[in-house]
N, C-alpha and C positions, 0 to 999 in steps of 0.2 A: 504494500500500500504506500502510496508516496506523500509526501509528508501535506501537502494542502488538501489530500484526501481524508487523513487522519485530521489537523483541523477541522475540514467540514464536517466530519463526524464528530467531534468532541463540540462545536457550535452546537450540532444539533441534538444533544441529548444534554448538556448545559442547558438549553431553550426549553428540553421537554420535564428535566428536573426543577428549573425555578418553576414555570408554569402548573405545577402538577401538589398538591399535596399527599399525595397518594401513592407510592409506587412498590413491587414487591420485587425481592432481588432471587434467583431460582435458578437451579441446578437442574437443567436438563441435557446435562450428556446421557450419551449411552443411548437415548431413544433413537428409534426409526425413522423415517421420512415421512412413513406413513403415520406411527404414533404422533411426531410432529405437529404433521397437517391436522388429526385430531384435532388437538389439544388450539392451536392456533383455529381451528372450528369454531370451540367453544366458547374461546374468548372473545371470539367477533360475535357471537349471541348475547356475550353476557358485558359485551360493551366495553372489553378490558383490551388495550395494546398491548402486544407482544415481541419484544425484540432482543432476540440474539446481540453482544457486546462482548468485545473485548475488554478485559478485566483492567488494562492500563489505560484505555482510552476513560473507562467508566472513572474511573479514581481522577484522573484529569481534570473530568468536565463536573464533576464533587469538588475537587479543591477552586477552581472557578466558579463555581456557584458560591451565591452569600449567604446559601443556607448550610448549617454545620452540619456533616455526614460523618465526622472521623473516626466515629462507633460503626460504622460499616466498613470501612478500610480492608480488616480483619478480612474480613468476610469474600472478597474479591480474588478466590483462588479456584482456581478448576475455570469449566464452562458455565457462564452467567447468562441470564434471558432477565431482562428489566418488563414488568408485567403493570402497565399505569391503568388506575381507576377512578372516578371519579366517587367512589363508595369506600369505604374501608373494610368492610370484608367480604365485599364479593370475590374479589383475588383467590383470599381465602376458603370459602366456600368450593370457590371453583377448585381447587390446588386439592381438596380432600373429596371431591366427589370423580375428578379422573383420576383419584390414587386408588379408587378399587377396578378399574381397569391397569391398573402400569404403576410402576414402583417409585415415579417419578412423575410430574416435577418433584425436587423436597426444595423448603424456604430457605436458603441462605440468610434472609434480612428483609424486614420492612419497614418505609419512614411511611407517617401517618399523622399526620399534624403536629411535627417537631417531635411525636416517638416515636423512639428507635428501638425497634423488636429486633435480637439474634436470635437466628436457631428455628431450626422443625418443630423442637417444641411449645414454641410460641404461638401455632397454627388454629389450637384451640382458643385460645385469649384473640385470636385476631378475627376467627369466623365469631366471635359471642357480640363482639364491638356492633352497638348500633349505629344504624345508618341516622342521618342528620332529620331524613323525614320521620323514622321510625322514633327518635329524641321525640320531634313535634307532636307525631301521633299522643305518644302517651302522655305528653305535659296537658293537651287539650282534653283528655281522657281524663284527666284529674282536677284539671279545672271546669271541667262538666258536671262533673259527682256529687259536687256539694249543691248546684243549680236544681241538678235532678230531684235529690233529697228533698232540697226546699218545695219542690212543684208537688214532687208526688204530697209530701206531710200536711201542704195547703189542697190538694185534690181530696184526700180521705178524710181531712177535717172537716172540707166545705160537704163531704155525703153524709158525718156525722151530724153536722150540724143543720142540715136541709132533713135529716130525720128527725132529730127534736123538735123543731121546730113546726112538721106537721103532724108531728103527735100531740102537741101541745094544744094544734088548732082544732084536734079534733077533739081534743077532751071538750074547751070551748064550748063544741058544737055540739 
């Protein structure tokens, strides 16, 4: 590769690291062209970029970036595939549901709004992470509850009290 090629490539995954909060770092050597294409399948469903990088190029356009990686550094040995999402653990989700077809991907590293995950084991901690809507979901869920409560305690009081009230009338009567 000639060296303005290597720039262009360190430019452009520089560009795709600032721009991106999200991105997962993965081990997939050893797979097929066909497992590959899979896997690179699924990610274009599930809305996730997938790209093969060289491990020197990637540390490069990290140390250029003015977001701090240097807890991933480590991490940048063997073959690397950077996996970008707009979700924080769909990656995740995705990484454990083609692991029961293929033994691989496994997680190298994930940044994810300034945290930094090492390791396979962190796959479950990173598929549990809710999503920003699923955050809103539940807040609006709990600030509904108390509304609810109030409506329903003012509906059964207004049916107890429309029944004394024409029991009353008809004693009256």
């Amino acid at each position: 590769m000639k060296k303005v090629d290597k720039f262009q490539v360190i430019e452009s995954i520089t560009e795709k690291l600032e721009n991106n909060e999200i991105f997962y770092l993965t081990d997939t050597s050893e797979l097929d062209v066909e497992t590959i294409n899979r896997l690179r399948r699924l990610c274009f469903k599930r809305n996730v970029t997938m790209q093969v990088v060289k491990n020197t190029l990637l540390r490069k356009a990290m140390e250029k970036s003015t977001k701090d990686f240097e807890k991933l550094y480590d991490v940048l040995k063997g073959a690397t595939s950077i996996m970008v999402s707009d979700t924080g653990n769909v990656p995740a989700k995705l990484i454990k549901e083609f692991r029961k077809t293929s033994p691989k991907p496994i997680l190298k590293g994930a940044y994810i709004q300034e945290s930094i995950y090492i390791g396979d084991s962190q796959l479950d901690t990173l598929e549990s992470l809710k999503s920003k809507e699923e955050l809103i979901g539940d807040i609006i869920g709990l600030l509904q509850s108390p509304a609810k409560n109030v409506i329903s305690a003012l509906q059964s009081g207004g049916n107890i009290l429309a029944g004394v009230l024409k029991t009353l009338s008809e004693k009256e009567g």
